[in-house]
ZAMARGU-4260 file (C-alpha; in steps of 0.2 Angstrom, whole numbers, plus 5000, padded with zeros to 4 digits):
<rodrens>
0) 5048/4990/4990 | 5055/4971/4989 | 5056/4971/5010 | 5034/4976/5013 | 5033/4960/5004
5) 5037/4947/5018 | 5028/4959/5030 | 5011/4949/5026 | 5019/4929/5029 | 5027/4936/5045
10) 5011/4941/5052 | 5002/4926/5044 | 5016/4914/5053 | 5016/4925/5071 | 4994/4921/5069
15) 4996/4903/5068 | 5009/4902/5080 | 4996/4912/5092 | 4982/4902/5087 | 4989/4883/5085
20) 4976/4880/5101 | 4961/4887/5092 | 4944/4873/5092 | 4944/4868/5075 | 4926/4861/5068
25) 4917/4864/5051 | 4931/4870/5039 | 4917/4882/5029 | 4914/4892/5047 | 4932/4887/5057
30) 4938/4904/5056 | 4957/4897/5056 | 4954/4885/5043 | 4952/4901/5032 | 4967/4908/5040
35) 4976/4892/5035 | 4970/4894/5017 | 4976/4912/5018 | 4993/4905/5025 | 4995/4890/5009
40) 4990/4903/4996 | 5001/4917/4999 | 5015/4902/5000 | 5008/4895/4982 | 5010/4915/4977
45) 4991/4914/4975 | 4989/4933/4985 | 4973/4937/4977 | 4967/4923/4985 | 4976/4925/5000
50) 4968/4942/5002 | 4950/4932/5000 | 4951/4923/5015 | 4959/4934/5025 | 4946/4948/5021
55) 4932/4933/5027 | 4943/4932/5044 | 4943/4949/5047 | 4924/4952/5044 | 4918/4937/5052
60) 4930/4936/5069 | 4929/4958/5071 | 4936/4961/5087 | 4943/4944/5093 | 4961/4940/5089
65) 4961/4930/5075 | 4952/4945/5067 | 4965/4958/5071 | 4979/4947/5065 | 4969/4947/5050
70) 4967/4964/5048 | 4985/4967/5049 | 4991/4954/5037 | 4978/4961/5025 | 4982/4979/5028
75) 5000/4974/5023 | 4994/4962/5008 | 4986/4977/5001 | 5003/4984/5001 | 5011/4970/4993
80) 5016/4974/4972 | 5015/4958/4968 | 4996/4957/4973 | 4983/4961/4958 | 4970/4968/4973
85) 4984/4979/4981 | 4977/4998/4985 | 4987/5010/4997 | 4972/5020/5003 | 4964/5001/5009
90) 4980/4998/5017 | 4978/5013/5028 | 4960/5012/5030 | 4964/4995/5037 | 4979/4998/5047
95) 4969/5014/5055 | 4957/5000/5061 | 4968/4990/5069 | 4974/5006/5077 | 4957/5009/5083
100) 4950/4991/5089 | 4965/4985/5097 | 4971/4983/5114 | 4982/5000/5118 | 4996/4985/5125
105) 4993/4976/5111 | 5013/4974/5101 | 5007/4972/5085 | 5001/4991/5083 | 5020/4998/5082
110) 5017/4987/5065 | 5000/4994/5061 | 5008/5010/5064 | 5022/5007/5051 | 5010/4998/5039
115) 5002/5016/5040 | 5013/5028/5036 | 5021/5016/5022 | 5004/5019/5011 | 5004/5036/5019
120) 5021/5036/5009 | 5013/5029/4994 | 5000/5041/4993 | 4988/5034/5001 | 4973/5046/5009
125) 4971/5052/5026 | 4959/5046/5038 | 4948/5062/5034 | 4945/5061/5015 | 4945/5041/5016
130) 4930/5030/5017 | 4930/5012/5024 | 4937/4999/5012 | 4924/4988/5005 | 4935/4971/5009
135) 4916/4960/5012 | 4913/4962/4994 | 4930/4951/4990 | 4926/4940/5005 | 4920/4921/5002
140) 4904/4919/5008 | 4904/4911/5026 | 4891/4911/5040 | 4885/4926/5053 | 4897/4930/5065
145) 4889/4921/5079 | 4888/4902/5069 | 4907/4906/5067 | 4920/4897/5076 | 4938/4898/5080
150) 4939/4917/5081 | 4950/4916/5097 | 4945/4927/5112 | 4938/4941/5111 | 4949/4956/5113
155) 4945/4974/5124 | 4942/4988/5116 | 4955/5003/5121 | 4950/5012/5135 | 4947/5029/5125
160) 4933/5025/5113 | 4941/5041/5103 | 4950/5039/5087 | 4969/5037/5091 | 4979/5049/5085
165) 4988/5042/5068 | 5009/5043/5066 | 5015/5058/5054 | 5026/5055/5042 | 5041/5069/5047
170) 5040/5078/5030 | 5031/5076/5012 | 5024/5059/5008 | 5037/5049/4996 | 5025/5050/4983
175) 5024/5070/4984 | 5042/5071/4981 | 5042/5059/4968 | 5030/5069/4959 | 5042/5087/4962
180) 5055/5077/4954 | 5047/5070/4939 | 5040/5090/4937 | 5058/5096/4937 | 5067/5083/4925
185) 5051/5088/4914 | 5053/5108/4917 | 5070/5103/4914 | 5069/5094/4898 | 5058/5107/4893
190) 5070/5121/4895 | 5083/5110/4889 | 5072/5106/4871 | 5069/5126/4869 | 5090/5128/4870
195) 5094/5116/4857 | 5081/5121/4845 | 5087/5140/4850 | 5106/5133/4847 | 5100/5124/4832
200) 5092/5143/4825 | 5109/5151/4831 | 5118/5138/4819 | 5109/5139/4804 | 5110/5160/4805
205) 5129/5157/4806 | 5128/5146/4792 | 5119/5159/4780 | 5131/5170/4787 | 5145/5161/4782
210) 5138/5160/4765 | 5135/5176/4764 | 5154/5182/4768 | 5161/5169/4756 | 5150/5177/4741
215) 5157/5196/4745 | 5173/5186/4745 | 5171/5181/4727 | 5162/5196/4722 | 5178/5209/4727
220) 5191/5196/4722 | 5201/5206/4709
</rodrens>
């Protein structure tokens, strides 16, 4: 999973390029500022911490575009091995929401969408026997969304208000076929133990056989 890992610096490059324009104010409520901690962070290796401010961009600029760009750097963060906070079911939880908030034109959610079925992949849950990801409780503290700043605009809502319809993975996620795999070798390695120790019975009757003849041997030996 070596190529998921650049996802999250792609996605936190393409939001600074779209938001170099941003007002920038008080670095405890500038919304970017955190998005630039987020950015220095994930370059020092320092994802946990990455994922902090990031989660505190997402909750506190909901709907605008810094926020969604948060959302998907986070979604894919949370996909990242090397992260200590990584969770596949918060991945898709996360990359559902973007689905869900985003503009329909919007040509970040073919990525979303991808982000999605990768945790799908992983395991991760479906929408239905999901809850939301509790991401404010790994948030800094920062001000009320309305004392906040440099969010960007604020974007439309799709059209349809109803939940899209999510991608589906063409077969069994590849966690499922991992699992029939490992159950296999084991039914195999099973069956394989039960032969040798059934081989190693075989041998030791042939042995008592063998020992058996040798002493009629001796015993009509003139």
């Amino acid at each position: 999973m070596q190529s998921i890992s650049t996802i999250p610096a792609l996605l936190l490059m393409v939001g600074l390029t779209a938001c170099t324009s941003l007002h920038r104010g008080s670095s405890a409520l500038d919304a970017h500022a955190h998005f630039d901690d987020a950015v220095a962070r994930y370059q020092r290796g320092d994802l946990a911490g990455a994922a902090r401010q990031l989660a505190w961009v997402d909750r506190n600029c909901d709907g605008h575009d810094l926020g969604l760009q948060a959302t998907l750097a986070l979604a894919a963060l949370r996909l990242d091995g090397r992260n200590p906070g990584r969770g596949v079911d918060d991945a898709a939880r996360l990359a559902d929401r973007f689905l869900r908030t985003a503009p329909t034109d919007d040509w970040r959610r073919p990525v979303a969408a991808t982000l999605y079925l990768v945790a799908r992949d992983l395991g991760a849950a479906t929408r239905d026997s999901a809850g939301p990801p509790d991401d404010s409780a790994a948030a800094p503290a920062g001000g009320t969304a309305e004392r906040v700043h440099g969010c960007g605009s604020l974007r439309p809502l799709p059209n349809d208000t109803a939940a899209p319809t999510l991608p589906v993975l063409p077969g069994e996620p590849l966690i499922a076929r991992l699992r029939t795999v490992r159950a296999e070798r084991d039914r195999l390695s099973a069956a394989a133990d039960s032969l040798e120790t059934a081989l190693d019975s075989v041998r030791l009757e042939l042995a008592a056989k063998d020992k058996e003849l040798e002493r009629i041997r001796k015993t009509l030996k003139p």
